[in-house]
C-alpha positions in Angstrom: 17.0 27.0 -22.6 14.7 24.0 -22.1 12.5 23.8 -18.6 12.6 20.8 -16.1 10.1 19.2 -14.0 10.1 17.1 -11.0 7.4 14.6 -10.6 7.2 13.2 -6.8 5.5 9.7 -7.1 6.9 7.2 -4.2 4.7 4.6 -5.0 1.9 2.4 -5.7 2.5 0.3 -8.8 -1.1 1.6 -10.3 -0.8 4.9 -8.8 2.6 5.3 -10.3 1.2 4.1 -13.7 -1.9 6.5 -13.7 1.2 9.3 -12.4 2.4 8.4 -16.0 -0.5 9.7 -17.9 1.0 13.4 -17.1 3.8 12.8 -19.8 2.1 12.5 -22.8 0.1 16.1 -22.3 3.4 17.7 -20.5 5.5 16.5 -23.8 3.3 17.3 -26.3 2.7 20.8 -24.9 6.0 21.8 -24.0 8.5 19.7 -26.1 11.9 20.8 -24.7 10.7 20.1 -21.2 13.0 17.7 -19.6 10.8 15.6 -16.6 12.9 14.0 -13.4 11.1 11.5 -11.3 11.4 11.4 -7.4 10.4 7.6 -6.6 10.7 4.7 -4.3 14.0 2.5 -5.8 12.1 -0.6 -6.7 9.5 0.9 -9.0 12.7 2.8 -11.0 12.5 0.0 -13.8 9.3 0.8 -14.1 9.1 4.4 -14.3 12.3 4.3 -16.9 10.1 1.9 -19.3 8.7 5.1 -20.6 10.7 7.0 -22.9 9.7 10.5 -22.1 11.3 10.4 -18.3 14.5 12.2 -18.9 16.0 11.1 -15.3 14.9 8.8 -12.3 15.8 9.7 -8.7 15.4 6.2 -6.8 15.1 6.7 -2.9 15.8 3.8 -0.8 13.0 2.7 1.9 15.4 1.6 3.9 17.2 5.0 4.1 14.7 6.3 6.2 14.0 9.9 6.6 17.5 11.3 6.9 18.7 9.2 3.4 15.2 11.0 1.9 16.9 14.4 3.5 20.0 13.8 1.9 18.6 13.0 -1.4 16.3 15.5 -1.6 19.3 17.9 -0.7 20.9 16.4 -4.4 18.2 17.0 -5.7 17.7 20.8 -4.6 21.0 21.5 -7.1 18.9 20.9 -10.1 17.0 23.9 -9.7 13.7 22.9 -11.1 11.1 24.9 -13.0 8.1 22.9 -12.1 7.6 20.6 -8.9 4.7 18.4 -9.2 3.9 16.4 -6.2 1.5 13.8 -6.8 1.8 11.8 -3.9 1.1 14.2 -1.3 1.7 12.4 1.8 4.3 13.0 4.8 7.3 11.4 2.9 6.6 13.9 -0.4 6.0 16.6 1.8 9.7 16.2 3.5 11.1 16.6 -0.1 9.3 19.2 -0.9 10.2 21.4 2.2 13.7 21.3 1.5 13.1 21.9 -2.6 11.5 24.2 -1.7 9.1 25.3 -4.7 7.2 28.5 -3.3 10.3 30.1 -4.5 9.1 29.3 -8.1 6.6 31.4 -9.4 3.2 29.7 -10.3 5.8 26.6 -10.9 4.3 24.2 -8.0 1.3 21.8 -8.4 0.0 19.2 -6.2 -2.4 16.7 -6.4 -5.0 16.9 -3.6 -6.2 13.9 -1.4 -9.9 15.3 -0.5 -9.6 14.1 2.5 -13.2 15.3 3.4 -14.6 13.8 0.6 -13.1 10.5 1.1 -14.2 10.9 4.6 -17.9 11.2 3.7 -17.9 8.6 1.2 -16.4 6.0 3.5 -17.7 6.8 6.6 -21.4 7.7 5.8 -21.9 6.8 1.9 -21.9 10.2 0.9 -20.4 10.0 -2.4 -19.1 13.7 -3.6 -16.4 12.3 -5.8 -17.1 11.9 -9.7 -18.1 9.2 -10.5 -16.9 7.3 -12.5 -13.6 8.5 -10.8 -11.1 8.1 -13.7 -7.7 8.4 -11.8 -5.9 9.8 -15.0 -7.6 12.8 -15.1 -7.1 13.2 -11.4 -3.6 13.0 -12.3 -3.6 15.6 -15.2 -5.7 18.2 -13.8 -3.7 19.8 -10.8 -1.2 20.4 -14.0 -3.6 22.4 -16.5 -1.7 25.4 -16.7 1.0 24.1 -18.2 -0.5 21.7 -20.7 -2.7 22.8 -23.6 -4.4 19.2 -24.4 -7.9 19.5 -24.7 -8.5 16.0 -26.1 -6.8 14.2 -23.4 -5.0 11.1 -24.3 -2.4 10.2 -22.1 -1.2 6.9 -24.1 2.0 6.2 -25.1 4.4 3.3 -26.0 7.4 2.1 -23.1 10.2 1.1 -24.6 11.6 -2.2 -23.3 15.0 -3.5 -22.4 16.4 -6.7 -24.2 17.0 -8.5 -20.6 13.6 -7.9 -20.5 12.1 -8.8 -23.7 14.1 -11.6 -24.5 13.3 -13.3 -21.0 9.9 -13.1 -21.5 9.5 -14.3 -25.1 11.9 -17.3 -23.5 9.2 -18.1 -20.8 6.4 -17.4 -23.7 8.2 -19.5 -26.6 7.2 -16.7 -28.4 4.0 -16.9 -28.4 1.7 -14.3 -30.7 -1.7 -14.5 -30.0 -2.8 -14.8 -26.7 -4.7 -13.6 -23.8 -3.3 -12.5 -20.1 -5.4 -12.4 -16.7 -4.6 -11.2 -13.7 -6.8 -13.0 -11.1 -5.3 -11.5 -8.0 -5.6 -8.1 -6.4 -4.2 -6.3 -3.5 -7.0 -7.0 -1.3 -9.2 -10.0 -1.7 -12.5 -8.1 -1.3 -12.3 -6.5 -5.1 -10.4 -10.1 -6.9 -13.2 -11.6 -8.9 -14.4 -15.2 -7.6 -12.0 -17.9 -8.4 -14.8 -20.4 -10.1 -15.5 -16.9 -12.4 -11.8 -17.2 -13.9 -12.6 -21.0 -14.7 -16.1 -20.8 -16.2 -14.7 -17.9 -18.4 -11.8 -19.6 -19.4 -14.0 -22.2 -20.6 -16.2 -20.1 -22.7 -13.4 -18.2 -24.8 -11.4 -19.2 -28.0 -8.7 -21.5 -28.2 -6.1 -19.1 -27.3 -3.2 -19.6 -25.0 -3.7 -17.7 -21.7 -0.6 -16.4 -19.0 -2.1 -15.7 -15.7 -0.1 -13.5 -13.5 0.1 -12.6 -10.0 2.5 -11.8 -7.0 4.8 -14.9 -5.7 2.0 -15.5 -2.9 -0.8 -15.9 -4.7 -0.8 -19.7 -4.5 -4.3 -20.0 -5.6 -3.8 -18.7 -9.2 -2.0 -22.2 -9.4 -4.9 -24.2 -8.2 -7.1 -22.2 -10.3 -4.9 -23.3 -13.5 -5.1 -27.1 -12.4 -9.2 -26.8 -12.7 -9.1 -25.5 -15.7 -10.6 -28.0 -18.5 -8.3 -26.5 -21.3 -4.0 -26.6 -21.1 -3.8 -24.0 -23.1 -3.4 -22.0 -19.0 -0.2 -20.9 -18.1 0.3 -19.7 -14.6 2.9 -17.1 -14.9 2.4 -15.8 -11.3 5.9 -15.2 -9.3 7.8 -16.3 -12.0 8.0 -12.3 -13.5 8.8 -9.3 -12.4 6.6 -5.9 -12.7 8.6 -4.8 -16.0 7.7 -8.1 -17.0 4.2 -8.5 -16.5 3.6 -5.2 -18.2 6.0 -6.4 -21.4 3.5 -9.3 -21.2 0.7 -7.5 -21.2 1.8 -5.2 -23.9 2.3 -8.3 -26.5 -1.1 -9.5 -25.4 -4.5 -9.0 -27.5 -6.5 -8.5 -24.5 -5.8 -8.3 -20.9 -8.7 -8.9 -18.0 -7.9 -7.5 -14.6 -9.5 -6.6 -11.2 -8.9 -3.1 -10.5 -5.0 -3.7 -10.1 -2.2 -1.9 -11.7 -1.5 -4.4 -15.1 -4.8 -2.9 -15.9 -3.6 0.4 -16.0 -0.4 -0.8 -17.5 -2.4 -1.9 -20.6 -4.2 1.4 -20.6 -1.5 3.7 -20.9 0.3 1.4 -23.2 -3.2 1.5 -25.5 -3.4 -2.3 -25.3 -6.9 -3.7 -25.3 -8.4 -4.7 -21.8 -11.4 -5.4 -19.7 -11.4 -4.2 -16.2 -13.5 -5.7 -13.7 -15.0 -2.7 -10.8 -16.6 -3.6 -7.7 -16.1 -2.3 -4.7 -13.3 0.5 -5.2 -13.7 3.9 -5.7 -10.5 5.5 -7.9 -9.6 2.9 -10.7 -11.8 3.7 -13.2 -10.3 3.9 -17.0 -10.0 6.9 -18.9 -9.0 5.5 -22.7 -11.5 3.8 -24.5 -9.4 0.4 -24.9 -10.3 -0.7 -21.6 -14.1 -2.0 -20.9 -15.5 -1.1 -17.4 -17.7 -4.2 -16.7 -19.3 -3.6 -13.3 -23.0 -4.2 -11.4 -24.8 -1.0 -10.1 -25.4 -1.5 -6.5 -26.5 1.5 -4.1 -23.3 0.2 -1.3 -20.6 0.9 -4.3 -18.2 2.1 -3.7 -17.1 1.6 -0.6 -13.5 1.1 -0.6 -10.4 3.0 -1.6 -8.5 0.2 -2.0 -10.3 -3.0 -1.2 -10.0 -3.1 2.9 -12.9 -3.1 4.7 -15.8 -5.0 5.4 -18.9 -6.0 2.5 -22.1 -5.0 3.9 -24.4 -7.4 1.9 -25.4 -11.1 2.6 -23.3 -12.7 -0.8 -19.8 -11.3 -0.1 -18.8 -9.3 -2.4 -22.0 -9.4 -4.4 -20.7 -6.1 -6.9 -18.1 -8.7 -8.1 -19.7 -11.6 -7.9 -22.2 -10.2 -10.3 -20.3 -10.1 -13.2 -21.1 -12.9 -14.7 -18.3 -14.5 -16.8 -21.1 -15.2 -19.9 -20.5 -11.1 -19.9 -16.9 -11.2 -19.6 -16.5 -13.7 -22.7 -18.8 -11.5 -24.9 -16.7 -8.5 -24.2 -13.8 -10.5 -24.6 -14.5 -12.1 -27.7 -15.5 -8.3 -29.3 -12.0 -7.1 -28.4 -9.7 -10.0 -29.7 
């Protein structure tokens, strides 16, 4: 009789992408295992893009913590093997109360949050994290014992609905060859400088380019409009996260701040370039992704990107990478 395992994963989009590199090892090691997903209802399209999710449980935000109760509660009949929570926080914990793994022998894992680490690194500099950080791995280790991977590769194809597929070749006219950007972040503090994007844009090939982004990032359009080439198409609002990472996934090289796309076209094995400055956790694991980044004794010094810089250029550990270096890698890739 085949196992199941929950994975507990409400959100981010990057965080529930680098959740994803689990699947591969948990698969390939135990191949009758059938994995259930616990997550927040608007990332469900996502996590179903991969083929090797058996069964999404979408929980409504707006619910609250009684419609979290109740679902957990539906949950509880499926009488899991394994219970992986790799969110950790007061909204996984809830669910895991009432599922109530301790009853499973050696069958619950969760990922920690080193809280004392994190404290020391962004309080005082202390940095007792590895570093680089790759969050995959961080993903993949609390569940060692029942994986047998030595060789880690957490890649794998996502299989792609036709609404999906056929929207975006629409939009693309069905464009080949091309490269995407994604010139927005999260937090501003970690985007790389808007006059980068359009120097490098002028230095690579010929090649049609999407830029994407959220609906508010207004200045990805302004950007376009500077550009000296009109082979730049600003893409931003106009798809949705499934999308973006289709797009990505056709693309022969993707460029990112340390966003989730970049991590999309890591697990997906497509070629990319990420650009590091001040964050700590988005490092790459898989060789198709480039780390370009400036060594600077103040890095990291952000989880996420919030904060304050402490030097006299903002953002200097960005602003660093030079888009002559960006090009070069570019170019090497495509």
């Amino acid at each position: 009789m085949s196992k199941t395992l929950l994975i507990i994963r409400f959100s981010s989009f990057g965080d529930i992408l680098q959740t994803m590199s689990v699947l591969r090892p948990l698969k390939e090691s135990n191949p009758d295992l059938k994995i259930h997903w616990l997550t927040k209802s608007e990332y469900r399209e996502l996590v179903e893009l991969s083929p090797l999710v058996d069964k999404v449980w979408p929980f409504e935000k707006g619910q609250g913590a009684f419609g979290l109760i109740k679902l957990a509660f539906r949950i509880r009949s499926m009488k899991f093997d394994y219970i992986y929570d790799a969110h950790n926080n007061l909204r996984s914990k809830i669910a895991v109360t009432i599922l109530n793994p301790f009853s499973l022998k050696d069958g619950f894992f969760k990922r920690p949050k080193n809280r004392i680490k994190r404290f020391l690194l962004f309080s005082f500099g202390i940095n007792k994290f590895e570093n680089p950080f790759r969050g995959m791995i961080s993903y993949t280790r609390p569940i060692d014992k029942i994986t047998e991977q030595k060789n880690l590769d957490c890649r794998h194809k996502f299989n792609f609905a036709e609404s999906i597929t056929c929207s975006v070749d629409e939009i693309t006219q069905g464009e080949q060859d091309f490269i995407t950007m994604a010139p927005s972040a999260a937090w501003e503090m970690k985007r790389w400088p808007t006059e980068h994007w359009i120097e490098l844009i002028s230095k690579l090939p010929e090649k049609k380019i999407f830029l994407l982004g959220g609906p508010s990032d207004q200045f990805i359009e302004e950007l376009r409009k500077k550009c000296s080439t009109q082979n730049v198409v600003n893409l931003s609002g106009k798809l949705s996260l499934t999308q973006s990472v289709y797009l990505v996934s056709k693309s022969s090289c993707l460029i990112s701040a340390d966003t989730g796309l970049i991590h999309a076209a890591e697990i997906m094995g497509i070629n990319g370039i990420s650009l590091i400055g001040p964050t700590a956790f988005g490092f790459p694991t898989h060789e198709n992704i480039k780390t370009l980044e400036v060594e600077m004794e103040c890095r990291p010094c952000t989880k996420d990107g919030r904060g304050k810089c402490s030097q006299d250029v903002w953002r200097q550990c960005m602003v660093d990478i030079t888009p002559t270096k960006v090009s070069e890698v570019c170019k090497e890739l495509i």
